[in-house]
mmCIF file of the C-alpha atoms, coordinates in Angstrom:
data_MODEL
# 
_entry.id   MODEL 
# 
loop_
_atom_site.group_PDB 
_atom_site.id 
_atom_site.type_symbol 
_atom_site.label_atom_id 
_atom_site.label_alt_id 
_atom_site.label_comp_id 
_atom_site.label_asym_id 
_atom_site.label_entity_id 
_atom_site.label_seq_id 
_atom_site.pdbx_PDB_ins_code 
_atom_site.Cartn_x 
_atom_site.Cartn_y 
_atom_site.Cartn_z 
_atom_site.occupancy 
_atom_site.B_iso_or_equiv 
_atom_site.pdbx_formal_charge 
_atom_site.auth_seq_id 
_atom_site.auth_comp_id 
_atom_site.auth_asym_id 
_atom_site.auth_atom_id 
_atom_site.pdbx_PDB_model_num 
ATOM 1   C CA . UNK A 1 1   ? 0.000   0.000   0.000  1.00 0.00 ? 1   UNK A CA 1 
ATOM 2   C CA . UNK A 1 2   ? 1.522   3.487   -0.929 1.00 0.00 ? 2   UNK A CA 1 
ATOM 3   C CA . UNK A 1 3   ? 1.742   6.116   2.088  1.00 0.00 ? 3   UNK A CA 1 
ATOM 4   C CA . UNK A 1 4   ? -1.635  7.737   1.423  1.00 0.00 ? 4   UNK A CA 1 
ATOM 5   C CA . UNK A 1 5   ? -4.735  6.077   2.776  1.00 0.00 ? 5   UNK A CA 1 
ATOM 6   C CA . UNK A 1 6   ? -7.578  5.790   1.054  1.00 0.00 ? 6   UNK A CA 1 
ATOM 7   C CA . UNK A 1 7   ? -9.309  8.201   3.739  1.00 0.00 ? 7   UNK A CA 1 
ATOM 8   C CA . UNK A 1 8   ? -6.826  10.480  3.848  1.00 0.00 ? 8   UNK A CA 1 
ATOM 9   C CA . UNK A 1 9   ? -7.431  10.764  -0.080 1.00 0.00 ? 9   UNK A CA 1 
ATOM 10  C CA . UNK A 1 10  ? -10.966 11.772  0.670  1.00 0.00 ? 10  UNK A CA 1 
ATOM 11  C CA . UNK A 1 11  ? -11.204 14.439  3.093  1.00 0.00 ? 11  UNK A CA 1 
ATOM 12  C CA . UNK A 1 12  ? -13.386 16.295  1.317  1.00 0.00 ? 12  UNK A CA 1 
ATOM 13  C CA . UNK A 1 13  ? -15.544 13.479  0.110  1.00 0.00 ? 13  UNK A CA 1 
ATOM 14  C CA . UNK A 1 14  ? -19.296 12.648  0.452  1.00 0.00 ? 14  UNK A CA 1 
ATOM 15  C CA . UNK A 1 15  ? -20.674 11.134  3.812  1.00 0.00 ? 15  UNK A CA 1 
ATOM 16  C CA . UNK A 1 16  ? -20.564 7.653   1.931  1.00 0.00 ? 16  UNK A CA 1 
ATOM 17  C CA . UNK A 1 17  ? -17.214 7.840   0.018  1.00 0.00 ? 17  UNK A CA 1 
ATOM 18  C CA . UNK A 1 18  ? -15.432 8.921   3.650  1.00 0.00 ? 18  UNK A CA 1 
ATOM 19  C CA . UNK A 1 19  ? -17.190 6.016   5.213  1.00 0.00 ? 19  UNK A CA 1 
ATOM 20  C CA . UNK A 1 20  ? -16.137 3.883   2.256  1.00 0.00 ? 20  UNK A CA 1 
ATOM 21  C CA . UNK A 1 21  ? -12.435 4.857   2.889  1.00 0.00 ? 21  UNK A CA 1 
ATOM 22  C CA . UNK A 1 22  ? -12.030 4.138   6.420  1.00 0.00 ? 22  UNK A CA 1 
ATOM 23  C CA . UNK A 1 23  ? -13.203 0.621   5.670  1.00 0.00 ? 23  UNK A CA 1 
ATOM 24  C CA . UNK A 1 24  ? -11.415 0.090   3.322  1.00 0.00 ? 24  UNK A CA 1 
ATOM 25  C CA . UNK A 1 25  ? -8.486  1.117   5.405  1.00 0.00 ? 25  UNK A CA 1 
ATOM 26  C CA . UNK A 1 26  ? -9.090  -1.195  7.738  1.00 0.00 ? 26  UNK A CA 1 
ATOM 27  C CA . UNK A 1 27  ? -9.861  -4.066  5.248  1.00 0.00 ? 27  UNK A CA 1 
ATOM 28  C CA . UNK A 1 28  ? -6.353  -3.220  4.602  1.00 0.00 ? 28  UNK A CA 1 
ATOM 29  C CA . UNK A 1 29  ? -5.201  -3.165  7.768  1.00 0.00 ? 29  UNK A CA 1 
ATOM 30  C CA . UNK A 1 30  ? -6.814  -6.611  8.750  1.00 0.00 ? 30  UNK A CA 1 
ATOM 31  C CA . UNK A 1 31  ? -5.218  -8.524  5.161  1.00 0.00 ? 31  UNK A CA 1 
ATOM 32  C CA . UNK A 1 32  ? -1.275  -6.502  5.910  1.00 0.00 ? 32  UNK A CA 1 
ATOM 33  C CA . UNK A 1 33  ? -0.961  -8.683  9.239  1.00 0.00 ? 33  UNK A CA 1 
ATOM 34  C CA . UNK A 1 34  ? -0.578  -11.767 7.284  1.00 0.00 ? 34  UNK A CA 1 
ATOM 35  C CA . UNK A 1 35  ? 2.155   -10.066 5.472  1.00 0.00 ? 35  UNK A CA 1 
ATOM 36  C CA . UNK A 1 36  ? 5.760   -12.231 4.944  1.00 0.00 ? 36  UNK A CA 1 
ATOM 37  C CA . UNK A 1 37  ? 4.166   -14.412 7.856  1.00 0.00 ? 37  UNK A CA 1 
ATOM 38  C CA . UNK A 1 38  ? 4.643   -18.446 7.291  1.00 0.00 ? 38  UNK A CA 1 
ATOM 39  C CA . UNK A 1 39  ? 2.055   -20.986 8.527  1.00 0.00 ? 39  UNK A CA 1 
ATOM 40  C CA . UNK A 1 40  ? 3.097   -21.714 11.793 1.00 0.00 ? 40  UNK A CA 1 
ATOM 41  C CA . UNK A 1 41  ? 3.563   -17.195 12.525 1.00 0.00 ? 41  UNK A CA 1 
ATOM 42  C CA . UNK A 1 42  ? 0.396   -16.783 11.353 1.00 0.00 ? 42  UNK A CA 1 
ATOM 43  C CA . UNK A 1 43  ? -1.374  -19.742 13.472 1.00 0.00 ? 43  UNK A CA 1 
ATOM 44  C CA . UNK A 1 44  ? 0.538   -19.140 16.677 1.00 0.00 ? 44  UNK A CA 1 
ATOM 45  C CA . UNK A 1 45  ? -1.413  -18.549 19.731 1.00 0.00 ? 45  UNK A CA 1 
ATOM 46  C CA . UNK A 1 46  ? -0.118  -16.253 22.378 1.00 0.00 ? 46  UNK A CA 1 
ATOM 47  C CA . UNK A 1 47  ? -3.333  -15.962 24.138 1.00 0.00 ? 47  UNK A CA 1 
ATOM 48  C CA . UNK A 1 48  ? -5.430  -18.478 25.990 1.00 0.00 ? 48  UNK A CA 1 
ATOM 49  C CA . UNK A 1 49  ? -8.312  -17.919 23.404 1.00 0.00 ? 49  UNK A CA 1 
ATOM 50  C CA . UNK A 1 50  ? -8.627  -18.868 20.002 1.00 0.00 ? 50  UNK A CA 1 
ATOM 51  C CA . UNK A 1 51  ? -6.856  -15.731 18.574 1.00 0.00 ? 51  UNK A CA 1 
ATOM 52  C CA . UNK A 1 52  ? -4.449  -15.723 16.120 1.00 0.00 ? 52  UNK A CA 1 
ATOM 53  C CA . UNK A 1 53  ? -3.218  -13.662 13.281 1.00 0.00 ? 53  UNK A CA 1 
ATOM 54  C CA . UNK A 1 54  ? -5.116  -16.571 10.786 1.00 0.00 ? 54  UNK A CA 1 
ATOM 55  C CA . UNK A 1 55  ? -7.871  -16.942 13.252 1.00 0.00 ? 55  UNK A CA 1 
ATOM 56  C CA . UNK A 1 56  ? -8.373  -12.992 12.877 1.00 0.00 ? 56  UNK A CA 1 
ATOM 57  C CA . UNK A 1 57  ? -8.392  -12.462 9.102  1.00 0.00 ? 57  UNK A CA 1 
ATOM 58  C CA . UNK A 1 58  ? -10.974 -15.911 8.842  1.00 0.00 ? 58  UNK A CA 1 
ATOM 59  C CA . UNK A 1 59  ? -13.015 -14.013 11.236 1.00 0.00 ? 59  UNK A CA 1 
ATOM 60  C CA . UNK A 1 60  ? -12.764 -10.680 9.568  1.00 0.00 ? 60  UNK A CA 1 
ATOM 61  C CA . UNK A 1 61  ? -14.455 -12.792 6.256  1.00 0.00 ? 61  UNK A CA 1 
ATOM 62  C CA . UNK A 1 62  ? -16.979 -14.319 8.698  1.00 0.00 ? 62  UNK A CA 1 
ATOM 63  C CA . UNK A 1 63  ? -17.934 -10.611 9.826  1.00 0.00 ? 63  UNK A CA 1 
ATOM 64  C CA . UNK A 1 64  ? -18.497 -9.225  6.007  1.00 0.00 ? 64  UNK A CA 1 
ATOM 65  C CA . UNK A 1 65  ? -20.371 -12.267 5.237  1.00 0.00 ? 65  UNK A CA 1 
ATOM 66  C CA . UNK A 1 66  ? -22.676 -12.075 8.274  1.00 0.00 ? 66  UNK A CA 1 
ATOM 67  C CA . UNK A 1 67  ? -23.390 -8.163  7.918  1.00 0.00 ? 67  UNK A CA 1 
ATOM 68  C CA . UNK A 1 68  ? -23.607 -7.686  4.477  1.00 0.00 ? 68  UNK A CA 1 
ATOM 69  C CA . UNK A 1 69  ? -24.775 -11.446 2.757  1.00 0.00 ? 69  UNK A CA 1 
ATOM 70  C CA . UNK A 1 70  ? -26.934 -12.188 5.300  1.00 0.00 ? 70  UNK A CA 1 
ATOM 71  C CA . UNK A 1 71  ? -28.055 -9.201  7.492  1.00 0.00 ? 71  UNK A CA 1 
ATOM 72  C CA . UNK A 1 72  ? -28.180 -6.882  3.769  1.00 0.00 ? 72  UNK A CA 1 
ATOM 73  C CA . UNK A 1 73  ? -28.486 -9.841  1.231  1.00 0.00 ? 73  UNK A CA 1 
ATOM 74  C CA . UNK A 1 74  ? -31.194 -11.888 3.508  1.00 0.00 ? 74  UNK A CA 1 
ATOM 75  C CA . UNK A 1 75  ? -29.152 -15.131 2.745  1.00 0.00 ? 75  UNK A CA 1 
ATOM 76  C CA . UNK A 1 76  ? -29.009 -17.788 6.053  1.00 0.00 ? 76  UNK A CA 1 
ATOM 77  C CA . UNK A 1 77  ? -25.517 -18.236 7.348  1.00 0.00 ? 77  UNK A CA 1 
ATOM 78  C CA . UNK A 1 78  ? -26.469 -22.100 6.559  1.00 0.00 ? 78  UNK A CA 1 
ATOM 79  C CA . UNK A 1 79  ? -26.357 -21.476 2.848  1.00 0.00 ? 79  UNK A CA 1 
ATOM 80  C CA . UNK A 1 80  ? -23.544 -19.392 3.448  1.00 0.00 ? 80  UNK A CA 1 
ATOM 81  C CA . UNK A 1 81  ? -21.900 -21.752 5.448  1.00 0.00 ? 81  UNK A CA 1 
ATOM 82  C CA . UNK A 1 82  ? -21.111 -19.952 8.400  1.00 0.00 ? 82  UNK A CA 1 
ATOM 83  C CA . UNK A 1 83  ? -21.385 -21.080 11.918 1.00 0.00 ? 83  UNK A CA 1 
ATOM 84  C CA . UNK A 1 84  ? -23.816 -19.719 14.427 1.00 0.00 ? 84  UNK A CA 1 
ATOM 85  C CA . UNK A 1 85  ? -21.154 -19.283 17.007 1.00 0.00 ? 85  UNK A CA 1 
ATOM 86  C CA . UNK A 1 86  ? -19.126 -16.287 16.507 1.00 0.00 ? 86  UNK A CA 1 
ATOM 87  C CA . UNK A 1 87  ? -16.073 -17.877 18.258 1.00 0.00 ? 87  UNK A CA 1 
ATOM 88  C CA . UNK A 1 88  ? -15.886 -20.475 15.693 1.00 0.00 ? 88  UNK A CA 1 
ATOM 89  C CA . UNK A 1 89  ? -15.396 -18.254 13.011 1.00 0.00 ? 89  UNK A CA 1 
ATOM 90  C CA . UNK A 1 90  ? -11.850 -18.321 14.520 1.00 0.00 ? 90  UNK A CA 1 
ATOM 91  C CA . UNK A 1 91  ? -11.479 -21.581 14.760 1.00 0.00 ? 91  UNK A CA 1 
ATOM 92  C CA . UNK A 1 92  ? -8.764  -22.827 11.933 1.00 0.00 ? 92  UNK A CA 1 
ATOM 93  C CA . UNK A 1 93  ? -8.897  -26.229 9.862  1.00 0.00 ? 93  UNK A CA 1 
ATOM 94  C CA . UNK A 1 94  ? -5.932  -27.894 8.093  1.00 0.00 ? 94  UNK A CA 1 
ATOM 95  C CA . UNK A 1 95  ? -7.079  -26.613 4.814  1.00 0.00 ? 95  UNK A CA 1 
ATOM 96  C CA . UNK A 1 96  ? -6.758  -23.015 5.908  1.00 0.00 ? 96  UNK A CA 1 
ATOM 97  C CA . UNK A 1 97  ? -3.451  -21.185 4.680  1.00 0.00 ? 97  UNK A CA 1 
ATOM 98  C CA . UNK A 1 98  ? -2.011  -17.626 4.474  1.00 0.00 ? 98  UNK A CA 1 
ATOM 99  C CA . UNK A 1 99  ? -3.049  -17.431 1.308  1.00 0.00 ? 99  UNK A CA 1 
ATOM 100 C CA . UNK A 1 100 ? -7.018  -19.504 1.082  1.00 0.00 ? 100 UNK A CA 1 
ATOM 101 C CA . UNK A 1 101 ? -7.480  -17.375 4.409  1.00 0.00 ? 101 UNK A CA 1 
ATOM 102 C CA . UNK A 1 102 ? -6.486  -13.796 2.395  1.00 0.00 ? 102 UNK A CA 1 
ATOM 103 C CA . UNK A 1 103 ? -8.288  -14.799 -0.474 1.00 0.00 ? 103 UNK A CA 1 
ATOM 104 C CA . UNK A 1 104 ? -11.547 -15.651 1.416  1.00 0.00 ? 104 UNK A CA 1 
ATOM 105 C CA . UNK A 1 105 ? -11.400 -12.412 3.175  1.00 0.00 ? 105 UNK A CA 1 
ATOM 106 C CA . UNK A 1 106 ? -10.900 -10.429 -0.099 1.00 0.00 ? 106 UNK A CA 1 
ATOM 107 C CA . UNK A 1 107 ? -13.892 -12.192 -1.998 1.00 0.00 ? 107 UNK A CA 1 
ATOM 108 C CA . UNK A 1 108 ? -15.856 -11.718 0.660  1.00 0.00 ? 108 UNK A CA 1 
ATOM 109 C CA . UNK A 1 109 ? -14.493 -7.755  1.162  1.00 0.00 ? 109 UNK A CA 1 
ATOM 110 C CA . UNK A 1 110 ? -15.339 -7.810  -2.699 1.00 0.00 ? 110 UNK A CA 1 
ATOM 111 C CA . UNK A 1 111 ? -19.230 -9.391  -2.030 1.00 0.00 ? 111 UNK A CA 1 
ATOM 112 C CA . UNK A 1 112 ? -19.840 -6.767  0.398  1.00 0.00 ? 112 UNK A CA 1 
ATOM 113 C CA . UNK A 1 113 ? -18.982 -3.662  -1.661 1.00 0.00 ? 113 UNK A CA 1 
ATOM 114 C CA . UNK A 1 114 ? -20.948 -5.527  -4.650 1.00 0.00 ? 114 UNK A CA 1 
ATOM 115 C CA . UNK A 1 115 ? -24.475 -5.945  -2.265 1.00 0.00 ? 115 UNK A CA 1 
ATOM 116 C CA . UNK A 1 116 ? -23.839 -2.635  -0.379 1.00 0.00 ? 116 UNK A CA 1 
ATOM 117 C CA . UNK A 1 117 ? -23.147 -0.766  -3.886 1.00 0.00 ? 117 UNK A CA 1 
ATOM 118 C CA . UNK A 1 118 ? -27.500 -1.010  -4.539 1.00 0.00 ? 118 UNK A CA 1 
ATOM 119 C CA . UNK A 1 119 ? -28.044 0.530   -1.215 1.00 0.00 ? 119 UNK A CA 1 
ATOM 120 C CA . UNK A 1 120 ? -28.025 4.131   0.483  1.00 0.00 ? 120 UNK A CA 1 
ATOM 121 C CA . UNK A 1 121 ? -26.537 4.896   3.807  1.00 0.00 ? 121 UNK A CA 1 
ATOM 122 C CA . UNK A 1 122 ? -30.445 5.015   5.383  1.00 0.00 ? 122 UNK A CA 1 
ATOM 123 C CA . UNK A 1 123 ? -31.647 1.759   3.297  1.00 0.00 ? 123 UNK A CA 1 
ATOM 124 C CA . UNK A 1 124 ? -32.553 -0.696  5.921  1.00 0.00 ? 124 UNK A CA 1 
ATOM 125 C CA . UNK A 1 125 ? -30.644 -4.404  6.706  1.00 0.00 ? 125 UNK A CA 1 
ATOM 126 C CA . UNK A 1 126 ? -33.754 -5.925  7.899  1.00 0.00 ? 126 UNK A CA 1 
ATOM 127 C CA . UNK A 1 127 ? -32.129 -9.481  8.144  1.00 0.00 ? 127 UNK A CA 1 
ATOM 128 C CA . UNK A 1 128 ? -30.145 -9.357  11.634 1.00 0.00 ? 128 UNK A CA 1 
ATOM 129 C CA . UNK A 1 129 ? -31.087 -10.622 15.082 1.00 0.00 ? 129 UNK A CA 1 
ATOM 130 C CA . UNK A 1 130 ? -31.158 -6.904  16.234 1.00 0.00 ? 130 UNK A CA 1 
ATOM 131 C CA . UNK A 1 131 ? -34.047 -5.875  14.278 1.00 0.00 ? 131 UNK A CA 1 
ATOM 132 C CA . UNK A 1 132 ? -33.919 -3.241  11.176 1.00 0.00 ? 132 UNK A CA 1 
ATOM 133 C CA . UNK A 1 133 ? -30.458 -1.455  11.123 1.00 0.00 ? 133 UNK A CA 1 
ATOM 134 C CA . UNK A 1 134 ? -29.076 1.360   8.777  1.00 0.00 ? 134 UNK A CA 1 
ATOM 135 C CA . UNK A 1 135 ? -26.232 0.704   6.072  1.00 0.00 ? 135 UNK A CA 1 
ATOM 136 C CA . UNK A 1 136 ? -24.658 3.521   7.588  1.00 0.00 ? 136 UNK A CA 1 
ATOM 137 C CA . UNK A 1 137 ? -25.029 1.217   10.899 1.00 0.00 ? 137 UNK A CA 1 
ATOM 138 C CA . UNK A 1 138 ? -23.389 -1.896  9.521  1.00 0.00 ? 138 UNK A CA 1 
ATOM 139 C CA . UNK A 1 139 ? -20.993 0.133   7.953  1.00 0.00 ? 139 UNK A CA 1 
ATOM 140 C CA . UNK A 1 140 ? -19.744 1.865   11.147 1.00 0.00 ? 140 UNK A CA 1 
ATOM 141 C CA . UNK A 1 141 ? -19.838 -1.027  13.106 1.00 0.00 ? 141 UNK A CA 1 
ATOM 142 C CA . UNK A 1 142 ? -17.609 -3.047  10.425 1.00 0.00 ? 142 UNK A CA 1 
ATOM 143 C CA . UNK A 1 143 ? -15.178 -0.238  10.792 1.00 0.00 ? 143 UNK A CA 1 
ATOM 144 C CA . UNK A 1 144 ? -14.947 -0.035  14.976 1.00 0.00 ? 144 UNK A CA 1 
ATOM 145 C CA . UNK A 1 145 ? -15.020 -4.403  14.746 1.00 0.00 ? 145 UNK A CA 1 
ATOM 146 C CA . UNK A 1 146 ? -12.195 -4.032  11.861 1.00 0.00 ? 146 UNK A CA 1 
ATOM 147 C CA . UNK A 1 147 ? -9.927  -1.206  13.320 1.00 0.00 ? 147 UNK A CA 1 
ATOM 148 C CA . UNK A 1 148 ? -10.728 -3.891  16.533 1.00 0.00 ? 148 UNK A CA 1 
ATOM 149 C CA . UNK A 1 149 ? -8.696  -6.621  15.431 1.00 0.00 ? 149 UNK A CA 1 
ATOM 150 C CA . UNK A 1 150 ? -6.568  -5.039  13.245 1.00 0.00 ? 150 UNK A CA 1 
ATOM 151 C CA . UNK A 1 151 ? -4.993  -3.830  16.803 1.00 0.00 ? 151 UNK A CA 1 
ATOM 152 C CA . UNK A 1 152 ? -5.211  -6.934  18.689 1.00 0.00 ? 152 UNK A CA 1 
ATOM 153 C CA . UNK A 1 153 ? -3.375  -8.440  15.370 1.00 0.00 ? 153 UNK A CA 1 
ATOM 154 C CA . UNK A 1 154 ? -0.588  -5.474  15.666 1.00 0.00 ? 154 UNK A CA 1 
ATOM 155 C CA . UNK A 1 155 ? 0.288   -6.807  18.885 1.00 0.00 ? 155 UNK A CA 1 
ATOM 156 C CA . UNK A 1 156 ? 0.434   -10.081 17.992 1.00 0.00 ? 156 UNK A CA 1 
ATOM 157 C CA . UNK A 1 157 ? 2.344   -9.866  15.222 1.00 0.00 ? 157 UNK A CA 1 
ATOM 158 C CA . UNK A 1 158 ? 4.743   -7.499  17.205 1.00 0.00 ? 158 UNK A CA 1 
ATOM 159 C CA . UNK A 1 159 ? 5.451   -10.279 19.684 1.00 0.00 ? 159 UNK A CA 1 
ATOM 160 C CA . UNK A 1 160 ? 5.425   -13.058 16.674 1.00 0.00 ? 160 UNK A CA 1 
ATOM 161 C CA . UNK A 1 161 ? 8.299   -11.286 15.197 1.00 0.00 ? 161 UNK A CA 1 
ATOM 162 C CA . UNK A 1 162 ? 9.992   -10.229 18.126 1.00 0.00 ? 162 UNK A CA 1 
ATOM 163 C CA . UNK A 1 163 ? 10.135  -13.751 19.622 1.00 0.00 ? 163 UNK A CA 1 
ATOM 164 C CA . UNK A 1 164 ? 11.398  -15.002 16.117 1.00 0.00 ? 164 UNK A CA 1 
ATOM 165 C CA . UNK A 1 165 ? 14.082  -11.965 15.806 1.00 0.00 ? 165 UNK A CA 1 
ATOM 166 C CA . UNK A 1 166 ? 12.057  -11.024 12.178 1.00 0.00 ? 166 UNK A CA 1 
ATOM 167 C CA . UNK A 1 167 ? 12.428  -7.329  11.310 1.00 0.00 ? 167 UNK A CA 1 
ATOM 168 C CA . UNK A 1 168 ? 8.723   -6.196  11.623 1.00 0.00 ? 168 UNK A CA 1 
# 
């Protein structure tokens, strides 16, 4: 990514494209901590739950596909495929690498900007367990749960690379 952030490029946007930037910052932010990391770095656990760089980006795909497939889109996390248990959306299987992990997160980072792209800021997500919620809603809450992890995923990767002497 060059030095300028996308929000930083639109300070003098509309409401949505500002809105738009800061996610996509910290879409950003959330796919850079896999960066130069091998398997085992990015599936280390340093904490007693099931956090992990990995675990964090694989959650980060479960979040856009919850708030914008299913609470936007009206599709079931069944025919999605996602659990019902937000823990186990960190939860890590042998099949998932650096790379299927970053690549599930940017399809569904793509999917989300594709559904959201039909809707304004005040159309309604009427598909959620909390009842009818604003885009705007979903799309400030994606940006505090992203920016979120993004930190908790700094530190870990600080103390990854420190304990393996790895310029950061």
């Amino acid at each position: 990514m060059n030095d300028e952030s996308h929000s930083d490029a639109t300070l003098a946007g509309s409401e949505r494209e500002q809105i738009e930037a800061f996610l996509h910052d910290n879409r950003t932010e959330i796919l850079h901590l896999l960066d130069g990391l091998t398997e085992e770095q990015a599936r280390r656990r340093l904490v007693p739950s099931r956090t992990t760089l990995l675990g964090l980006v694989k959650h980060a795909a479960f979040a856009e596909r919850v708030w914008f497939d299913v609470a936007l889109a009206g599709r079931t996390r069944a025919a999605m495929g996602l659990p019902e248990a937000v823990d186990e959306s960190f939860v890590l299987t042998d099949e998932d690498t650096v790379e299927s992990v970053a690549a599930q997160y940017r399809q569904a980072w793509a999917d989300a900007d594709e559904i959201a792209a039909s809707f304004s800021l005040d159309d309604l997500a009427i598909h959620n367990r909390r009842g009818p919620l604003t885009l705007r809603w979903i799309y400030v809450h994606m940006i505090e749960e992203l920016a979120r992890h993004a930190g908790h995923g700094d530190i870990l990767r600080e103390q990854i690379l420190a304990a393996d002497d790895c310029p950061a």
